[in-house]
Steps between C-alpha positions, in 0.01 A plus 500: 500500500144592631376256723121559523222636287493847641910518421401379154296801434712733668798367268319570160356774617859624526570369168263664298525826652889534397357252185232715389697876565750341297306383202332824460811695501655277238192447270497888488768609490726236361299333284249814341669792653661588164148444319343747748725734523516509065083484533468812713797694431610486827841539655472250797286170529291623779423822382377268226275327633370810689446681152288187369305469861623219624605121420236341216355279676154256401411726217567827779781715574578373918738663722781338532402455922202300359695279257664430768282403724336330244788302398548429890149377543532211238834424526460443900205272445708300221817449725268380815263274279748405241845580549639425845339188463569369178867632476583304867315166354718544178827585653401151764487315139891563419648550823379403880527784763595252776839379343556784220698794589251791570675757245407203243168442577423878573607551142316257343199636696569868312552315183146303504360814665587697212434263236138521633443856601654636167287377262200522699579851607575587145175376386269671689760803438373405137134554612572836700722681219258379213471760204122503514489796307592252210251230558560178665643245359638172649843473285570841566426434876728138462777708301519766784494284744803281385684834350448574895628210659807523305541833609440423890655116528868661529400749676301242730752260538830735573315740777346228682797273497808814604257766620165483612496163694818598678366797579143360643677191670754735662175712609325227644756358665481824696133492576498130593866493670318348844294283333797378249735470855192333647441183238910454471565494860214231569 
């Protein structure tokens, strides 16, 4: 769908934005919103993480604004160096985009996308929520970092696939609707 380098990084700059807000909220609150809530006594996850100073975040307690743009940072640079690219050259292994119907081949790009981003995302999400209070250790860093991609591959794989590309191709169909018009009437 984009055509050029600057519509590349527009697109995943779409995608993590709704990817990243979305994480967050679930990791928080559907994942350890219980656990916080039973930690501080509180009656709401927010007021939670409000009553313990923020998110715990490389051995500090982080608002959740800079989780998030921390999360954003990395996760941007991943998709533009590692993602876009890799998923498209993976998804141009099974199917080509010349003769394969585009729903197809825009699938399998989500699929390899998020069979990338998921466990790369998870494991620096391994680094960033380490207990360092505890110590390091490296099988307690590989354990939470598998324990978290099982948690985030379903997550991964449904949103992207029935929400969040939808959402961000319908979106940039909208900001690019001359361009788009321009390529298919030429």
């Amino acid at each position: 769908m984009p055509r050029n380098q600057f519509q590349r990084m527009v697109f995943a700059f779409l995608t993590v934005i709704v990817t990243v807000h979305a994480y967050v909220f679930y990791s928080l609150y559907v994942v350890n919103g219980n656990t916080l809530m039973a930690v501080t006594g509180a009656d709401s996850v927010i007021h939670a993480i409000n009553q313990q100073g923020g998110v715990y975040m490389f051995g500090h307690m982080l608002p959740v604004w800079a989780v998030i743009i921390i999360e954003f940072c990395f996760a941007y640079g991943l998709e533009c160096v590692m993602g876009s690219p890799c998923s498209f050259k993976l998804a141009s292994k099974v199917f080509d985009p010349r003769t394969s119907h585009p729903m197809q081949f825009e699938s399998a790009i989500i699929c390899a996308t998020v069979g990338l981003m998921c466990p790369a995302m998870s494991f620096l999400a391994a680094w960033f929520y380490y207990p360092y209070y505890a110590g390091f250790h490296m099988a307690t860093l590989l354990a939470n970092w598998l324990k978290l991609v099982c948690f985030n591959f379903p997550f991964a794989f449904f949103t992207q696939l029935f929400f969040i590309q939808p959402f961000v191709r319908t979106v940039f169909k909208v900001l690019f609707r001359k361009d788009m018009e321009a390529c298919c009437t030429s």
